[in-house]
C-alpha positions as YAML, in Angstrom:
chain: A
units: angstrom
residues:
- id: 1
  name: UNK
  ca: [58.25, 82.45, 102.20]
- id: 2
  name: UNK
  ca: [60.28, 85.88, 102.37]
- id: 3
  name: UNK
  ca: [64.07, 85.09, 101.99]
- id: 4
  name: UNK
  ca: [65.65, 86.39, 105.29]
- id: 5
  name: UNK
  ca: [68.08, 88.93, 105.80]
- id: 6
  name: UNK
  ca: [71.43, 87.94, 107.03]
- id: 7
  name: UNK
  ca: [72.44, 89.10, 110.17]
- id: 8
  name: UNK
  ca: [75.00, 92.16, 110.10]
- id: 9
  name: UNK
  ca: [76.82, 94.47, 112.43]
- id: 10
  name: UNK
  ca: [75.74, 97.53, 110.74]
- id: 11
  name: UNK
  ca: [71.90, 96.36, 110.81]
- id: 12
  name: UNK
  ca: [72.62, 95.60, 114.39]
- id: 13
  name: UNK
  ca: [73.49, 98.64, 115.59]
- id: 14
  name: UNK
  ca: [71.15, 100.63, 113.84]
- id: 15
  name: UNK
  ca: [68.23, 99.70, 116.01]
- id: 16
  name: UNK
  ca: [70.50, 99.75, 119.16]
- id: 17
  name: UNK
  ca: [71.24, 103.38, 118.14]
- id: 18
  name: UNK
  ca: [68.03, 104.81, 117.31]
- id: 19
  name: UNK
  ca: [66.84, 104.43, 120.77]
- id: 20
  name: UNK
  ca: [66.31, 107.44, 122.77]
- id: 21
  name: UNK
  ca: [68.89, 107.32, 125.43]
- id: 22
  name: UNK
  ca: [71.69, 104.47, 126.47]
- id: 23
  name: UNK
  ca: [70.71, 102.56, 129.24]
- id: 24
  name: UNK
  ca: [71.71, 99.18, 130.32]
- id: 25
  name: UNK
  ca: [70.50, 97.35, 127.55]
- id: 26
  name: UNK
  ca: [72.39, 99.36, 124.99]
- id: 27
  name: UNK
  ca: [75.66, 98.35, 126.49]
- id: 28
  name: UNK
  ca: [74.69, 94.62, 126.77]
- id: 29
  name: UNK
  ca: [73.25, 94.49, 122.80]
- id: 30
  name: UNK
  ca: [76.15, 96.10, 122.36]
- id: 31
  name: UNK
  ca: [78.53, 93.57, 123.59]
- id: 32
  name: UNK
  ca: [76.58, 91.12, 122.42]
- id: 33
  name: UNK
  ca: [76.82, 92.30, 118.51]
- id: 34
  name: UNK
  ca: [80.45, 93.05, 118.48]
- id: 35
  name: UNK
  ca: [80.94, 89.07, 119.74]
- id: 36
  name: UNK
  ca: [78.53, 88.06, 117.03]
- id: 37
  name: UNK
  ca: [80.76, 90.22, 114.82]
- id: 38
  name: UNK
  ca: [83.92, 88.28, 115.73]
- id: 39
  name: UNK
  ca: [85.69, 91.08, 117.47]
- id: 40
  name: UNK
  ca: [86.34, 88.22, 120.04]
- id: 41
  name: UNK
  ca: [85.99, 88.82, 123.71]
- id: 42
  name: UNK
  ca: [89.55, 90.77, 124.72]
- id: 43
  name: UNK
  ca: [88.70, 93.20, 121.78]
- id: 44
  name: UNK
  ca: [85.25, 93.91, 122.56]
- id: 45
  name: UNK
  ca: [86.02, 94.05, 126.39]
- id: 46
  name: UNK
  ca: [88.71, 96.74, 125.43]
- id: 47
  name: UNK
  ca: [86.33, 98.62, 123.26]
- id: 48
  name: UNK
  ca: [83.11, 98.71, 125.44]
- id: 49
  name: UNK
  ca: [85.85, 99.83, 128.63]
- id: 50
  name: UNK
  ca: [86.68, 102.33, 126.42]
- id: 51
  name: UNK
  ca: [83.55, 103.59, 125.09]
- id: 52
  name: UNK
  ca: [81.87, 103.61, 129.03]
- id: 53
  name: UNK
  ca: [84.87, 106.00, 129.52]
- id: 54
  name: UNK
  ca: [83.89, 108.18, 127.26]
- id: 55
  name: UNK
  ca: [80.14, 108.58, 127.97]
- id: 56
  name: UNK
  ca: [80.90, 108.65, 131.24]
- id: 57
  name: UNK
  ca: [83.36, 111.92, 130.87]
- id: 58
  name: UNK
  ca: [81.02, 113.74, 128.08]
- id: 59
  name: UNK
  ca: [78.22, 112.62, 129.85]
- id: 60
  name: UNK
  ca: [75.92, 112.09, 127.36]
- id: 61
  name: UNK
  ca: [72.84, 109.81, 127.01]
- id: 62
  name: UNK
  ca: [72.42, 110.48, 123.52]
- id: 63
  name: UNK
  ca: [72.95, 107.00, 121.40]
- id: 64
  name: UNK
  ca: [73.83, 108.65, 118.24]
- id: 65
  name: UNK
  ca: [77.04, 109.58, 120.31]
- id: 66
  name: UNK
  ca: [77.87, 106.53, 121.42]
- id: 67
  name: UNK
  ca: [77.89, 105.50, 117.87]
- id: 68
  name: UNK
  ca: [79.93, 108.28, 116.74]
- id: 69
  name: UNK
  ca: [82.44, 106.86, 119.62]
- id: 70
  name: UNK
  ca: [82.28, 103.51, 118.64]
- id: 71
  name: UNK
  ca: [83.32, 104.40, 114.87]
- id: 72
  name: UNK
  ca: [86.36, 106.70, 116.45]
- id: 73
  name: UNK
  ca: [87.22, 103.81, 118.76]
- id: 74
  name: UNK
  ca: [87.47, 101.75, 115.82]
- id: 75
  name: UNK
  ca: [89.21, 103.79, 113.52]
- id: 76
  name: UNK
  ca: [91.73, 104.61, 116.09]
- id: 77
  name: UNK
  ca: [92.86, 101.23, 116.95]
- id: 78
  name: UNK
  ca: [92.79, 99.86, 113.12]
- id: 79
  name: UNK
  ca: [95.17, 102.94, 112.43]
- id: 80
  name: UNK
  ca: [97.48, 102.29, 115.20]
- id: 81
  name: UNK
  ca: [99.29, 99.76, 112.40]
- id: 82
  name: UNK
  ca: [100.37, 101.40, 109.17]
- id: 83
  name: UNK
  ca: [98.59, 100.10, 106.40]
- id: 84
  name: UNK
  ca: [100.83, 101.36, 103.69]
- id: 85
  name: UNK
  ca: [102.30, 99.05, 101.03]
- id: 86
  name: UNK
  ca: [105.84, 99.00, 100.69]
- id: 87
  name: UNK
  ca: [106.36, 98.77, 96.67]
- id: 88
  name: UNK
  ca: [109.17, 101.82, 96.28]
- id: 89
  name: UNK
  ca: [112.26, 99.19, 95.23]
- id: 90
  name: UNK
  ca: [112.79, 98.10, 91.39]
- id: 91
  name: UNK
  ca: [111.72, 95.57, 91.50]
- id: 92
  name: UNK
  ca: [109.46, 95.55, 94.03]
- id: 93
  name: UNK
  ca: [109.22, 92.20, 95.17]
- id: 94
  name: UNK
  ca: [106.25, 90.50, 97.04]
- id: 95
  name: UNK
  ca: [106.13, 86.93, 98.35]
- id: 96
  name: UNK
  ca: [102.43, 85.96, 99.23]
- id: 97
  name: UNK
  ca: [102.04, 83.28, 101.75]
- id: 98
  name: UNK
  ca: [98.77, 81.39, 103.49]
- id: 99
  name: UNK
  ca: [97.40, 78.06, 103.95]
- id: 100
  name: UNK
  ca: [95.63, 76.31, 101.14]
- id: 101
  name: UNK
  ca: [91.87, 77.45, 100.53]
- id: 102
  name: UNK
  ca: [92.02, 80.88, 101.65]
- id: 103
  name: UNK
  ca: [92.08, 82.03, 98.20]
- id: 104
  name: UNK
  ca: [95.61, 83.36, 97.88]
- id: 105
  name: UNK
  ca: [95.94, 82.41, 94.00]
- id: 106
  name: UNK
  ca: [92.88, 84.56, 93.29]
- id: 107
  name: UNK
  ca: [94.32, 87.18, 95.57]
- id: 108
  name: UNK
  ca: [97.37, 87.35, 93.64]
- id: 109
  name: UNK
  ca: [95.56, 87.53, 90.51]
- id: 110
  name: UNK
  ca: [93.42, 89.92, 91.55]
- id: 111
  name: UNK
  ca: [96.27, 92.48, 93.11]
- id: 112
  name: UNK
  ca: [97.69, 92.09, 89.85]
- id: 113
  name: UNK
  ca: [95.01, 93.81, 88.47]
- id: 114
  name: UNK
  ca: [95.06, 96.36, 91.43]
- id: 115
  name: UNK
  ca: [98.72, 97.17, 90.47]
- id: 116
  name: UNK
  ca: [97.93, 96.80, 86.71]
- id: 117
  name: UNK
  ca: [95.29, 99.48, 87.34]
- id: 118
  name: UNK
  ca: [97.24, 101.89, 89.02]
- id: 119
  name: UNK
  ca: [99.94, 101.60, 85.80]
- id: 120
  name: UNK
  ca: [102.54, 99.21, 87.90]
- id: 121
  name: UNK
  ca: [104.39, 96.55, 84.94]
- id: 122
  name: UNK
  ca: [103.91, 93.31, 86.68]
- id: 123
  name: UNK
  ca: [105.50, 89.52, 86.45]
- id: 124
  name: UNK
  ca: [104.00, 86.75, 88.63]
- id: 125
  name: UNK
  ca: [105.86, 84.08, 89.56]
- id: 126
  name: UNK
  ca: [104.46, 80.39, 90.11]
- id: 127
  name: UNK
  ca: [106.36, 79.08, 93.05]
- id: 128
  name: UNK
  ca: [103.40, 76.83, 94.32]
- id: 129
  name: UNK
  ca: [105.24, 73.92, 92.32]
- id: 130
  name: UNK
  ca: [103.44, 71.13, 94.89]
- id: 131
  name: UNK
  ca: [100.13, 71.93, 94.15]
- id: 132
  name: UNK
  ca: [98.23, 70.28, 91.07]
- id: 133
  name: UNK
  ca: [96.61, 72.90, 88.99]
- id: 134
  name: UNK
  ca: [97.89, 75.96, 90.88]
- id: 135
  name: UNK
  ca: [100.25, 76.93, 87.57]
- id: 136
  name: UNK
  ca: [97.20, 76.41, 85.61]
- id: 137
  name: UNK
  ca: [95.01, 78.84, 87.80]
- id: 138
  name: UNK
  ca: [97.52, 81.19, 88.17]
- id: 139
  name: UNK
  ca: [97.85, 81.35, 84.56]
- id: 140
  name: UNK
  ca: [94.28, 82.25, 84.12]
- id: 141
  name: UNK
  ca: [94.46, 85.11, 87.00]
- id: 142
  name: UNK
  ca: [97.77, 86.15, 85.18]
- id: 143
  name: UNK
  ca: [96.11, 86.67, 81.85]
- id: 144
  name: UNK
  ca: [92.69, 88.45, 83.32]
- id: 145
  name: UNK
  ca: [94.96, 90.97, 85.43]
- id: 146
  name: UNK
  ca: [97.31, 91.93, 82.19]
- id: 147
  name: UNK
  ca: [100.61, 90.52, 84.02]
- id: 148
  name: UNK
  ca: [103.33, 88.54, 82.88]
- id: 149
  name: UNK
  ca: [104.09, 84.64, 84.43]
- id: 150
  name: UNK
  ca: [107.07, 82.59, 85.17]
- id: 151
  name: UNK
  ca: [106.19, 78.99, 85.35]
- id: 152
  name: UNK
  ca: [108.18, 76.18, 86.40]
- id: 153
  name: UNK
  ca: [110.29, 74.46, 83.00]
- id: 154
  name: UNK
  ca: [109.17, 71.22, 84.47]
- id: 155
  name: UNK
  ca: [107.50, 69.38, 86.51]
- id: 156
  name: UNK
  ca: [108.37, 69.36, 90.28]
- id: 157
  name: UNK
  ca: [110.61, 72.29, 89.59]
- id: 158
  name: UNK
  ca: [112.36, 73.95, 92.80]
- id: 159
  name: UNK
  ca: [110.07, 76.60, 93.72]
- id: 160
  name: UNK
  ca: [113.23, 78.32, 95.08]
- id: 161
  name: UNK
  ca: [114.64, 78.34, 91.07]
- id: 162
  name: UNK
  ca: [111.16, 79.47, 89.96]
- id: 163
  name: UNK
  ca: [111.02, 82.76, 92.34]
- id: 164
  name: UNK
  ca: [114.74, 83.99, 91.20]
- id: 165
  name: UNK
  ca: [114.00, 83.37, 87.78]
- id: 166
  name: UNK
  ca: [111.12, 85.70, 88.39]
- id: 167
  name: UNK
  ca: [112.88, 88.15, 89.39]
- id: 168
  name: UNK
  ca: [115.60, 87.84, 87.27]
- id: 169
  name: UNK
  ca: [113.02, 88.70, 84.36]
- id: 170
  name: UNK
  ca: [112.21, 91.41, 86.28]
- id: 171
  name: UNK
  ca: [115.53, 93.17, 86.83]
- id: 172
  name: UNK
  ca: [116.17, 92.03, 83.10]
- id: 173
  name: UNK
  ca: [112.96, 93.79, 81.33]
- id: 174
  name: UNK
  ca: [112.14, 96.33, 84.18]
- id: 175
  name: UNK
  ca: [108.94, 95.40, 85.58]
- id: 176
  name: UNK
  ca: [108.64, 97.20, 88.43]
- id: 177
  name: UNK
  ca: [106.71, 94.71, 90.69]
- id: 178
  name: UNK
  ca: [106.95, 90.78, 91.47]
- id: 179
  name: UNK
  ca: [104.44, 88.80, 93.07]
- id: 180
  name: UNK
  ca: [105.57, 85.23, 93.78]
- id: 181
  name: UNK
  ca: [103.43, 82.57, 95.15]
- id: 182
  name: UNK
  ca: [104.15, 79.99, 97.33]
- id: 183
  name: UNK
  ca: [102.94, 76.64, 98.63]
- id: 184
  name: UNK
  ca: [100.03, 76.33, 101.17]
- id: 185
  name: UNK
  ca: [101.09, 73.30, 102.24]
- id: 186
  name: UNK
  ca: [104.08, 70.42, 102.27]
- id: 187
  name: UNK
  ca: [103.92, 67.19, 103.74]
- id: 188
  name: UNK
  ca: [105.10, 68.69, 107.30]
- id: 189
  name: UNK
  ca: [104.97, 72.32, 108.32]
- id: 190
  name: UNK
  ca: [108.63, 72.50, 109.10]
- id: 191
  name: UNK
  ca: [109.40, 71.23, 105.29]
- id: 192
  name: UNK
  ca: [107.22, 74.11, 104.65]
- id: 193
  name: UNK
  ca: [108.48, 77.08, 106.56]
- id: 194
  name: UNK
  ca: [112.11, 75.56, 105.16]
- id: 195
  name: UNK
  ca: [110.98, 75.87, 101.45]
- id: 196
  name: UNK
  ca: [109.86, 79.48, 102.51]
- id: 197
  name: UNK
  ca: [113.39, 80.40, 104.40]
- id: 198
  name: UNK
  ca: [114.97, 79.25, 101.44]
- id: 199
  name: UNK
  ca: [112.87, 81.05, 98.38]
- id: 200
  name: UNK
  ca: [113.42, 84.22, 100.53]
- id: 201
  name: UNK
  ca: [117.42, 82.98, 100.66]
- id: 202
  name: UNK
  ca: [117.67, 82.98, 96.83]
- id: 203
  name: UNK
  ca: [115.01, 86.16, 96.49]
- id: 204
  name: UNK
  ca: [117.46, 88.41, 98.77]
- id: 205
  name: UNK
  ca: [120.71, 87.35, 96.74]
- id: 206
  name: UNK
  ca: [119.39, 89.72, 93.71]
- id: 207
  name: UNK
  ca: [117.63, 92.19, 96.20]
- id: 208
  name: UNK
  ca: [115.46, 93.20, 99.34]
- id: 209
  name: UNK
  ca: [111.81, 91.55, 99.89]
- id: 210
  name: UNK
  ca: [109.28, 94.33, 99.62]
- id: 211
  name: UNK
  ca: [106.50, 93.12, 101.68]
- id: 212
  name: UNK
  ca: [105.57, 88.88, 102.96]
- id: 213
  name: UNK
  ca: [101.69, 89.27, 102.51]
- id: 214
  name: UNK
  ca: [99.69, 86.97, 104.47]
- id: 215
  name: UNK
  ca: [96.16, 85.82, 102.98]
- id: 216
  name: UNK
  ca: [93.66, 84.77, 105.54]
- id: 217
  name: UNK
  ca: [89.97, 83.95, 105.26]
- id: 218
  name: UNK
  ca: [88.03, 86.25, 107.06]
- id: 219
  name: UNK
  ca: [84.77, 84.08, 107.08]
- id: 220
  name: UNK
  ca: [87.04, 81.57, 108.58]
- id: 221
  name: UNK
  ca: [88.04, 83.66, 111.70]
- id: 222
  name: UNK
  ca: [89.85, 82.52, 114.79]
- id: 223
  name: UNK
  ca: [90.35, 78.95, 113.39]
- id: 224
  name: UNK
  ca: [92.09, 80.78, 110.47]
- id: 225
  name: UNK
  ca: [94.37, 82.86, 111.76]
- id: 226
  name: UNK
  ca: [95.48, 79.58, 114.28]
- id: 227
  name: UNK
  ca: [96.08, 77.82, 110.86]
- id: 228
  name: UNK
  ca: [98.36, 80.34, 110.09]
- id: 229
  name: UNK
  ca: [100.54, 80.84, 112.90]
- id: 230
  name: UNK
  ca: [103.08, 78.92, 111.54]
- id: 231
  name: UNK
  ca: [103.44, 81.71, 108.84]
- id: 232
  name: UNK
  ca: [103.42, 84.82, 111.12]
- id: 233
  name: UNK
  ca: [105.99, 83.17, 112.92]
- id: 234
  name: UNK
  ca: [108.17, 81.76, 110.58]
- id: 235
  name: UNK
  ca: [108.05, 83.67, 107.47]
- id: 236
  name: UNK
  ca: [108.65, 87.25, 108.02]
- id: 237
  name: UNK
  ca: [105.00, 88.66, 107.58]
- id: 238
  name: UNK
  ca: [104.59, 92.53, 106.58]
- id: 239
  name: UNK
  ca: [101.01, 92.57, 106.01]
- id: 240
  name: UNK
  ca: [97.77, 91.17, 105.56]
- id: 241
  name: UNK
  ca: [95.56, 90.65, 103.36]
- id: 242
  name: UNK
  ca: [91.55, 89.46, 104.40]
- id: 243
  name: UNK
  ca: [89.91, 87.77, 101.55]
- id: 244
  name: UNK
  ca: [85.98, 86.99, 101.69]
- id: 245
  name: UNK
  ca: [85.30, 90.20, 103.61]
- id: 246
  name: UNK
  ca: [81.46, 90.10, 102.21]
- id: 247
  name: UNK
  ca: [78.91, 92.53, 104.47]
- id: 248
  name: UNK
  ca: [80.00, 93.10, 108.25]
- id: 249
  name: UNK
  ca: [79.16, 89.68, 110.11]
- id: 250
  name: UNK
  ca: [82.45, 89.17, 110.46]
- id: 251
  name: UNK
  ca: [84.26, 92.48, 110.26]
- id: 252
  name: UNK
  ca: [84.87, 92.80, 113.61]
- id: 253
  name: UNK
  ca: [87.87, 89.96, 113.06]
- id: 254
  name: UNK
  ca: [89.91, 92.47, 111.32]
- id: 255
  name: UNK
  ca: [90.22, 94.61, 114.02]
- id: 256
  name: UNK
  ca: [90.63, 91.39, 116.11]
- id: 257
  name: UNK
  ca: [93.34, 89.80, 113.59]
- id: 258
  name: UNK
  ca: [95.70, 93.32, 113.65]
- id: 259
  name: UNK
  ca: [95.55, 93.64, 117.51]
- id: 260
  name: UNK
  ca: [96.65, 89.97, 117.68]
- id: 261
  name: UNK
  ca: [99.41, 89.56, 115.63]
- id: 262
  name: UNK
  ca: [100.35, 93.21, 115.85]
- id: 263
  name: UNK
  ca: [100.87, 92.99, 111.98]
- id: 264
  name: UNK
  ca: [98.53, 95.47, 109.89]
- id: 265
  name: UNK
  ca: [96.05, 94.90, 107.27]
- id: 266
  name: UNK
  ca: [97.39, 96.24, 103.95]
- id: 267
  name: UNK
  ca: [94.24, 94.83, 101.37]
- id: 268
  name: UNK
  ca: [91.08, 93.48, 101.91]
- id: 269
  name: UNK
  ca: [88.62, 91.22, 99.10]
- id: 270
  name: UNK
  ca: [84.90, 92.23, 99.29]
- id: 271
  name: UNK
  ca: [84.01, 89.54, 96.40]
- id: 272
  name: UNK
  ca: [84.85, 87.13, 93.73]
- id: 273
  name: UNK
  ca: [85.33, 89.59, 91.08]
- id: 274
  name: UNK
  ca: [89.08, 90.52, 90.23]
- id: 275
  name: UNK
  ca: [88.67, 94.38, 91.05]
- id: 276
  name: UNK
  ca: [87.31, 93.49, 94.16]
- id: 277
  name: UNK
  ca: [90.60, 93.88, 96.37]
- id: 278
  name: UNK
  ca: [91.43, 96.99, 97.50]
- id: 279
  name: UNK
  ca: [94.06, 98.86, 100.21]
- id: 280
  name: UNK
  ca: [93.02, 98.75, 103.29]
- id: 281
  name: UNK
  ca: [91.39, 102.71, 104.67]
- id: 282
  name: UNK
  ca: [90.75, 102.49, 108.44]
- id: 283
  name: UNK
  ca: [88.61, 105.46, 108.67]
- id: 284
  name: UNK
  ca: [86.58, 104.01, 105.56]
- id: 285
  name: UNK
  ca: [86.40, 100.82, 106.78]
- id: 286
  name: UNK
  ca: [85.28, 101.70, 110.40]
- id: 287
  name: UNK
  ca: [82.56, 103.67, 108.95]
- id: 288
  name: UNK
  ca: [81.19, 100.74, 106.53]
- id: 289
  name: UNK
  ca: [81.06, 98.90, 109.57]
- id: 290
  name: UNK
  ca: [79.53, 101.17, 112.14]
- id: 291
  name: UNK
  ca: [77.51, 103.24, 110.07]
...
């Protein structure tokens, strides 16, 4: 039996667009795919308004302008947010927050390696101090991406303690960039978005916060980002960052997730390999997804 192809945005909209003219159909596969795509319905109502606009000012009947208006729509709206990280202090220091299971250990590791790549010195600091094994995996990620670790002296250390002597080593030996992670989740969220106020309390005494990353699950969606309201509203977020980003099923959520929270994707994870985070390019990721 032939294995069958999974279902993609891209794939999608290549049949809708090799037709020979738009007609009525087009507009309703259309709306269809970009739902199926999780651009939820306020996005894709905005988009197909938009795009009827346009055809209906150029008027054109020619599909392979419609997709050429669908990739500028795109592009356009995903680069209404700047997507520039903010890494120019010395130290430049990064707190990365997110609910447990989105992957946010193995993003750190992994952006690590990004910085590592690019010739950025870099010191991660183990702050997750509630959750068993997370020192251990860190350490792993730590040693893969070529970058120093601070782990707690003992067990149930203050995470607080554990992100200022992180940077302290950092102002000490001049490493220019500190990621610090932090716990998922406490017994309550309050205790959790207190334990966050007060690692960025101690942080700020030596120095500015560069950038509060936010790692969400993209395969997760709408129930994701809900999970992790508590952070957007709570912890200062400067960016995000969209792990499990495989194909484009689901790409449509990251224009959906930046016109939400009005905060702008700064890296995205295509895979489970540790160069597989990048920064964030509307115009390349609009036409990966369009075609």
């Amino acid at each position: 039996m032939a294995e069958r192809t999974p279902w993609s945005l891209s794939g999608a909209l290549r049949g809708m667009f090799a037709k020979k003219t738009i007609d009525a159909d087009t507009w309703d596969d259309l709306e269809d795919a970009l739902l199926q795509a999780d651009f939820g319905p306020t996005v894709t109502d905005a988009v197909i308004a938009d795009l009827r606009a346009k055809v209906a000012r150029y008027n054109t009947t020619d599909p392979t302008d419609l997709q050429r208006m669908l990739r500028e729509s795109i592009e356009e709206r995903l680069s209404a947010l700047d997507s520039t990280l903010t890494l120019s202090e010395r130290p430049a220091v990064v707190l990365v927050v997110g609910v447990n299971g989105v992957g946010k250990t193995t993003t750190i590791g992994k952006f690590a390696k990004f910085l590592h790549t690019y010739g950025r010195s870099v010191v991660i600091g183990a702050a997750d101090t509630f959750r068993a094994g997370a020192v251990e995996q860190l350490s792993t990620w730590a040693e893969r991406a070529g970058a120093q670790i601070v782990k707690p002296q003992m067990t149930g250390q203050d995470p607080a303690s554990v992100a200022f002597q992180t940077v302290e080593k950092a102002r000490n030996e001049g490493i220019e960039i500190v990621l610090i992670d932090t716990a998922g989740r406490l017994q309550t969220k309050g205790g959790l978005m207190d334990e966050l106020t007060k690692i960025r309390r101690v942080v700020e005494k030596q120095g500015p916060i560069a950038e509060v990353l936010l790692v969400l699950d993209a395969t997760t969606g709408q129930n994701g980002l809900a999970q992790a309201e508590a952070f957007i509203e709570h912890a200062g977020v400067t960016g995000l960052v969209l792990t499990k980003l495989d194909g484009s099923a689901r790409g449509g959520f990251v224009l959906a997730v930046q016109e939400k929270t009005g905060i702008p994707i700064k890296l995205v994870g295509q895979g489970e390999g540790i160069n597989d985070l990048t920064g964030f390019t509307p115009h390349v990721f609009a036409q990966k997804l369009v075609g």
